[in-house]
LUMKOL-701133 format. One record per atom (N, C-alpha, C, O): residue number from 1; chain; atom name; x negated, y negated, z negated. Coordinates in Angstrom, 3 decimals, always signed. Layout:
// residues N
num  cadena  atomo  east  north  up
NUM  A  CA  X  Y  Z
...
***
This chain:
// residues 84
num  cadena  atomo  east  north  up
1  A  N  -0.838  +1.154  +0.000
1  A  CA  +0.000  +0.000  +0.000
1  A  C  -0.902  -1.242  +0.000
1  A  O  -2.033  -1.360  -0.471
2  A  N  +0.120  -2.442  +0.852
2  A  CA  -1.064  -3.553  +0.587
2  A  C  -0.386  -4.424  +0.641
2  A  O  +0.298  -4.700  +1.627
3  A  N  -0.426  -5.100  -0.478
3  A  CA  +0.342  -6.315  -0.885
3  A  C  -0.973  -7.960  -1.118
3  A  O  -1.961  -8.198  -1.812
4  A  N  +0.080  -8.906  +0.244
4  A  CA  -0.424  -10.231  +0.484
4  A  C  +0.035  -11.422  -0.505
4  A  O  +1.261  -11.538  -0.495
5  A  N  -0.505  -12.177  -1.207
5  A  CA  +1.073  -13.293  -1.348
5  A  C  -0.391  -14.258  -0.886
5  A  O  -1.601  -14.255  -1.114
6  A  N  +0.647  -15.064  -0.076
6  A  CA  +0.407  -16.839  +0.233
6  A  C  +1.234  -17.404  -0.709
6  A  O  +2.309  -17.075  -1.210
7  A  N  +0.171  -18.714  -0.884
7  A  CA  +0.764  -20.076  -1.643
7  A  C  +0.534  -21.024  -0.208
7  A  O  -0.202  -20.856  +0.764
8  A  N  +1.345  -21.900  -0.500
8  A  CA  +0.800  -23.149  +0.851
8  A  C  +1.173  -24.244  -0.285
8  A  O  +1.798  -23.924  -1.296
9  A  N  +0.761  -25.482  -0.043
9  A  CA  +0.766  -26.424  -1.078
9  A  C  +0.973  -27.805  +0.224
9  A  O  +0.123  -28.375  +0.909
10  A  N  +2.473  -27.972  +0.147
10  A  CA  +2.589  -29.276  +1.338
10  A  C  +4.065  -29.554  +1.235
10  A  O  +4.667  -29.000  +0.315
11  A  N  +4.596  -30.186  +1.896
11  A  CA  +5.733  -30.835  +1.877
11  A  C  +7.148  -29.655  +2.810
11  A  O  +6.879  -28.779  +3.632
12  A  N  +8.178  -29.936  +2.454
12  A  CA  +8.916  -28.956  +2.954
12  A  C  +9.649  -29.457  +3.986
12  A  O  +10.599  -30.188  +3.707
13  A  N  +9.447  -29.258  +4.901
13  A  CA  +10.513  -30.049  +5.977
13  A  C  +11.133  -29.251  +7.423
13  A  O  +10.577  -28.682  +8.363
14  A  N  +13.099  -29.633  +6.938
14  A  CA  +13.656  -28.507  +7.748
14  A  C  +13.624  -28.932  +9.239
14  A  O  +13.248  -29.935  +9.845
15  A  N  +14.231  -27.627  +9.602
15  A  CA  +13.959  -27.563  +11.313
15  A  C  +14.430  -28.457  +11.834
15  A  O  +13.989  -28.901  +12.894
16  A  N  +15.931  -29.174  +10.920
16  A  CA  +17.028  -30.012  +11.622
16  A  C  +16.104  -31.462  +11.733
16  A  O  +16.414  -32.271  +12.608
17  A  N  +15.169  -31.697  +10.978
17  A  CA  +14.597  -32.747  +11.003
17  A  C  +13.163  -33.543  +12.022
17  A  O  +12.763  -34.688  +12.233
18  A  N  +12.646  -31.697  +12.557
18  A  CA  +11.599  -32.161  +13.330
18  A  C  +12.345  -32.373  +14.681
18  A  O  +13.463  -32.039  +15.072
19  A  N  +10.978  -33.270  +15.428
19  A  CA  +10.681  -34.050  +16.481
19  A  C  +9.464  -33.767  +17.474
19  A  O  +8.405  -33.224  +17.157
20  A  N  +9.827  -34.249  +18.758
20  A  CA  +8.335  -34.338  +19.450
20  A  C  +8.202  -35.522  +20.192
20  A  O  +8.869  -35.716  +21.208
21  A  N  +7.221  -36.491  +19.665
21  A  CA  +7.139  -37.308  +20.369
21  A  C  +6.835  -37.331  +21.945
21  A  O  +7.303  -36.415  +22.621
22  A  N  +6.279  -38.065  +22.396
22  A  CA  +6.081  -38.260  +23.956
22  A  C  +4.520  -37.580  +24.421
22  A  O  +4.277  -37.459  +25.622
23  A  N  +3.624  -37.204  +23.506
23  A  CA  +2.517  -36.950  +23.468
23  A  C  +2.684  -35.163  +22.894
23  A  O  +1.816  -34.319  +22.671
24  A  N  +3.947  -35.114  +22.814
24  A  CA  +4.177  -33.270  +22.250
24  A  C  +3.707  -33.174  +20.787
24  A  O  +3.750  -32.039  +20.313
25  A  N  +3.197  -34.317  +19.863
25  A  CA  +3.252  -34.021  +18.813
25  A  C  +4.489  -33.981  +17.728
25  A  O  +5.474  -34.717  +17.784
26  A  N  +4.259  -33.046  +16.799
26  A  CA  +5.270  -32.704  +16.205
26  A  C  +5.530  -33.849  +15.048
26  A  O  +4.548  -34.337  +14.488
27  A  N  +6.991  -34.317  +14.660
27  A  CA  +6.921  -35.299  +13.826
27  A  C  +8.438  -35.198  +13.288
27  A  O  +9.155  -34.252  +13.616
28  A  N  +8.860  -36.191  +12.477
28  A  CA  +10.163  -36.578  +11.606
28  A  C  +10.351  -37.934  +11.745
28  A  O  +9.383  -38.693  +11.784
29  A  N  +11.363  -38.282  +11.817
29  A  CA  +12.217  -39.549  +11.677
29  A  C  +12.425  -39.535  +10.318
29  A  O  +12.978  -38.648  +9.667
30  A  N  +11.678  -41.156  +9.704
30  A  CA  +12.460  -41.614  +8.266
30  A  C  +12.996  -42.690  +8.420
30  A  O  +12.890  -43.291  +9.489
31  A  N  +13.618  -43.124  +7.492
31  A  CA  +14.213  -44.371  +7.315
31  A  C  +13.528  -45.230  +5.931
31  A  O  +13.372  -45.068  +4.721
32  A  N  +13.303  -46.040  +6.792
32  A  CA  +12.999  -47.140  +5.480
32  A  C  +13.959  -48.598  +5.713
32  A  O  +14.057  -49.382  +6.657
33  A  N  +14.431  -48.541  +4.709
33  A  CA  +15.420  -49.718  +4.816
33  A  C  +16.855  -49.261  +5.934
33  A  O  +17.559  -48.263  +5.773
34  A  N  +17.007  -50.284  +7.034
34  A  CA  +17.381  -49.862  +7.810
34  A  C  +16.913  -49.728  +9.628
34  A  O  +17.472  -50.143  +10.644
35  A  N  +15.642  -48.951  +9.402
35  A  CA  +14.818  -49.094  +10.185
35  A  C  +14.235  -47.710  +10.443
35  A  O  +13.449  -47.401  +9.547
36  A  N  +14.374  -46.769  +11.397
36  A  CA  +13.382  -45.496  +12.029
36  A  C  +12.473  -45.430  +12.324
36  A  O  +12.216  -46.042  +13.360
37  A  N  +11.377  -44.682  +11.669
37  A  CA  +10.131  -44.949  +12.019
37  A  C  +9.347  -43.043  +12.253
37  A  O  +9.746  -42.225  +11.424
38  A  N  +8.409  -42.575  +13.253
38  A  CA  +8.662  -41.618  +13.504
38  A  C  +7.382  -41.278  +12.909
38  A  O  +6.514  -42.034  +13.345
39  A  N  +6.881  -40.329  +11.983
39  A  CA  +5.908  -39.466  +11.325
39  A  C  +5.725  -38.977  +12.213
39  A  O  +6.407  -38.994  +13.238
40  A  N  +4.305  -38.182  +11.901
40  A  CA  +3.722  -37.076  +12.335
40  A  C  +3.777  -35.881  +11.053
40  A  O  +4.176  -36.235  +9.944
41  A  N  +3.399  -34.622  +11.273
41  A  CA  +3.540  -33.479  +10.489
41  A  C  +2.340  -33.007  +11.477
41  A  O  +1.882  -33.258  +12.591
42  A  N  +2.073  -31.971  +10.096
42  A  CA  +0.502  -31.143  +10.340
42  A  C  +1.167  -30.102  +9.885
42  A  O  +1.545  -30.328  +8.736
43  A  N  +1.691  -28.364  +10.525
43  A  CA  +2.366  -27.518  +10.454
43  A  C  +1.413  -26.580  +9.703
43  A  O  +0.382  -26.142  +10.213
44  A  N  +1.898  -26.251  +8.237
44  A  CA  +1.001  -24.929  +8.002
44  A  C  +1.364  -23.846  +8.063
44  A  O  +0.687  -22.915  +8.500
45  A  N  +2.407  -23.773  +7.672
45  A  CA  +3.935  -22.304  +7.925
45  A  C  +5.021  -22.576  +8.239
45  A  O  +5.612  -23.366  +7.503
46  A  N  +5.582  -22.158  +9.192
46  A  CA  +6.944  -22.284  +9.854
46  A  C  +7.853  -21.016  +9.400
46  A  O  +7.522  -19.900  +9.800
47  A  N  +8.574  -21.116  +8.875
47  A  CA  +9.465  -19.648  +8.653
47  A  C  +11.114  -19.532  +9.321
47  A  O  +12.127  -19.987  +8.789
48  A  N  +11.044  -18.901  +10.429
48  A  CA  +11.759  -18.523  +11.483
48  A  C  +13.208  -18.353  +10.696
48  A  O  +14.007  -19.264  +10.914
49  A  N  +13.550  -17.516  +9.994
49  A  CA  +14.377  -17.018  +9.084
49  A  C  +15.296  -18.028  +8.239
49  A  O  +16.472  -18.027  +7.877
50  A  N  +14.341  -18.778  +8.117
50  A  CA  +14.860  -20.066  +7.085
50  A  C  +14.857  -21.462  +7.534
50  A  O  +15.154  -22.434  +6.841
51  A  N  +14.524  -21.465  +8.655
51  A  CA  +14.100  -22.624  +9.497
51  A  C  +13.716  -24.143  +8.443
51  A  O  +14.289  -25.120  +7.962
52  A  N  +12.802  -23.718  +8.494
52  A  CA  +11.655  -24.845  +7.630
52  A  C  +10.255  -24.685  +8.074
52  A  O  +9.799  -23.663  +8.587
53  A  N  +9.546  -25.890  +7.810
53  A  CA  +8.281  -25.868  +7.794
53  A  C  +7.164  -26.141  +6.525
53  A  O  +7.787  -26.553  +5.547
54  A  N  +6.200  -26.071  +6.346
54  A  CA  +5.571  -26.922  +5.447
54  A  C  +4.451  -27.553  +6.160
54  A  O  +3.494  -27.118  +6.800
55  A  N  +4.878  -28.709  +5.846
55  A  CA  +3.659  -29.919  +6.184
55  A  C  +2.396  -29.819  +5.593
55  A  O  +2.551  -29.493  +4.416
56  A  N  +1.635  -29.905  +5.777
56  A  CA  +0.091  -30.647  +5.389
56  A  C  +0.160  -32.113  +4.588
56  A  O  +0.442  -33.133  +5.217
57  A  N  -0.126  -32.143  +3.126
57  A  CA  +0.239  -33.503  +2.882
57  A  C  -1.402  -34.254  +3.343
57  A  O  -2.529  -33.849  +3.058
58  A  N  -1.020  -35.348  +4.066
58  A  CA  -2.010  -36.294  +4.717
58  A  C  -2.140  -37.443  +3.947
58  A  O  -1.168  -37.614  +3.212
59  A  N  -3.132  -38.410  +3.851
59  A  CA  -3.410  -39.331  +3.218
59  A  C  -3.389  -40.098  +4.658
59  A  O  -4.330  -40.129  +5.450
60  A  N  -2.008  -40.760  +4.839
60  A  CA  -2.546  -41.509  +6.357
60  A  C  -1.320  -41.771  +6.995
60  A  O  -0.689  -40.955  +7.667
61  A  N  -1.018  -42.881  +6.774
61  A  CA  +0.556  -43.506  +7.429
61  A  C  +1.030  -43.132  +8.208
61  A  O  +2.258  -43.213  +8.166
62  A  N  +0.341  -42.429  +9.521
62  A  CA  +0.810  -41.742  +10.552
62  A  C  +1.710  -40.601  +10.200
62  A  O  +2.701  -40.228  +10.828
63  A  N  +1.110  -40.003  +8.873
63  A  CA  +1.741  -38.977  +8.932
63  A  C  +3.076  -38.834  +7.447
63  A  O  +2.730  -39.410  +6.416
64  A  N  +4.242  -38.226  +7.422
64  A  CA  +5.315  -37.961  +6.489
64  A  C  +4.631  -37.953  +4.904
64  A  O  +3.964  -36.948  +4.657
65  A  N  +4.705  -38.659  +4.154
65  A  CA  +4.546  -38.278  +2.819
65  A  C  +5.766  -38.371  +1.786
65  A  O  +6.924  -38.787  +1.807
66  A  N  +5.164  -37.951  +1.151
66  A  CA  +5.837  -37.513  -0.433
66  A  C  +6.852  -38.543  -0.635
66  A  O  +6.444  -39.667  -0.928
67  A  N  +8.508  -38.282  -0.493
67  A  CA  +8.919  -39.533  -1.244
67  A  C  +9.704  -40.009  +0.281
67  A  O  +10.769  -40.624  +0.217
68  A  N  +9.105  -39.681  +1.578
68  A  CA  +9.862  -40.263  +2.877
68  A  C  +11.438  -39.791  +3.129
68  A  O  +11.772  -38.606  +3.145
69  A  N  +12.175  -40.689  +3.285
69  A  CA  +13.700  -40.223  +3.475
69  A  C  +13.829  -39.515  +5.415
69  A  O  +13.954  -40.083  +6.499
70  A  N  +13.704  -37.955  +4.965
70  A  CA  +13.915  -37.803  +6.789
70  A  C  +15.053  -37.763  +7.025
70  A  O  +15.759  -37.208  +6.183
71  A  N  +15.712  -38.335  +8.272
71  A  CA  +16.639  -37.811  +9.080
71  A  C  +16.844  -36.356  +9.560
71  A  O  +16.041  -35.633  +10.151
72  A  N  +18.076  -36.107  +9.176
72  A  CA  +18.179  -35.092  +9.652
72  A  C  +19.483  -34.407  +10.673
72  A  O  +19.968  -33.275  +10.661
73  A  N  +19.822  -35.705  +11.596
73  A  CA  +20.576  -35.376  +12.347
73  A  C  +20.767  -36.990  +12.788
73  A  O  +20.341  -37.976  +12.187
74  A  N  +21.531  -36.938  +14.014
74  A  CA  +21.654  -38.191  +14.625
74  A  C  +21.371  -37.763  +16.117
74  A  O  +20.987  -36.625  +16.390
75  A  N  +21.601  -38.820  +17.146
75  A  CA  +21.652  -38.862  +18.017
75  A  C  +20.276  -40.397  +18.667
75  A  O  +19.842  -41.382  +18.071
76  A  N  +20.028  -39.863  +20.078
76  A  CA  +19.344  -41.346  +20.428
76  A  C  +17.833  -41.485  +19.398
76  A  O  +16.925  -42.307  +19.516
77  A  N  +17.942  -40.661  +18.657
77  A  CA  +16.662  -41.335  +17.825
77  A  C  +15.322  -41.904  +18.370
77  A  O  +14.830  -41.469  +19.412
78  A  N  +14.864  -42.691  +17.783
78  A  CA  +13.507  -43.697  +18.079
78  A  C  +12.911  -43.986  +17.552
78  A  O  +13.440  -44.115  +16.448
79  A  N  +11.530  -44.366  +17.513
79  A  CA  +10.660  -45.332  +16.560
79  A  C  +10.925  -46.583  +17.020
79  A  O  +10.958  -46.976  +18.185
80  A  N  +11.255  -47.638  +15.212
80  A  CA  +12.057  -48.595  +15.481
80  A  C  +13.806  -48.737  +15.984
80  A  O  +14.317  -49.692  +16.568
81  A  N  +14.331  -47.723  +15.629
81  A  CA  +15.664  -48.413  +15.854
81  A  C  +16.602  -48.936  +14.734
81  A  O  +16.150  -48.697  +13.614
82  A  N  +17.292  -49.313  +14.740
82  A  CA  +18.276  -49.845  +13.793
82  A  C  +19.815  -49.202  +13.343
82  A  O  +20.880  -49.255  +13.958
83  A  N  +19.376  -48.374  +11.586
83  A  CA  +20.249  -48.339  +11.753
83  A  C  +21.615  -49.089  +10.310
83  A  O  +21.451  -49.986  +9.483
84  A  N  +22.696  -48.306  +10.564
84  A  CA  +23.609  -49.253  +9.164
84  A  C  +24.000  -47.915  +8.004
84  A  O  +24.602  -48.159  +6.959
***
């Protein structure tokens, strides 16, 4: 018998929420205020089953941190749009 366990240590973010920008990188829509602004994500495990990912936490504006409100549904989305 052979028993694995993984830990991953990163942010949890569901399927409904990722994105690809124009460059094919993978990312999330947050909202700050009332304003969309589009993250990046650094993928460490994706789990098919449960449709989630875990992020890579980054030190680096580009990318989703701790605390970001994602979208997780909507239409039209953008970096920079407006919403109410």
């Amino acid at each position: 018998m052979e028993l694995r366990i993984t830990a991953y240590d990163g942010l949890y973010i569901p399927d409904s929420a990722v994105h690809f920008d124009k460059d094919q990188n993978a990312g999330v829509y947050i909202q700050k205020g009332n304003v969309l602004s589009f993250r990046r994500i650094q993928v460490l495990y994706h789990d098919e089953d449960d449709r989630f990912s875990i992020s890579k936490m980054m030190d680096d504006a580009a990318y989703v941190q701790l605390y970001d409100k994602l979208v997780t549904g909507g239409d039209d989305l953008y970096d920079g749009k407006l919403v109410r």
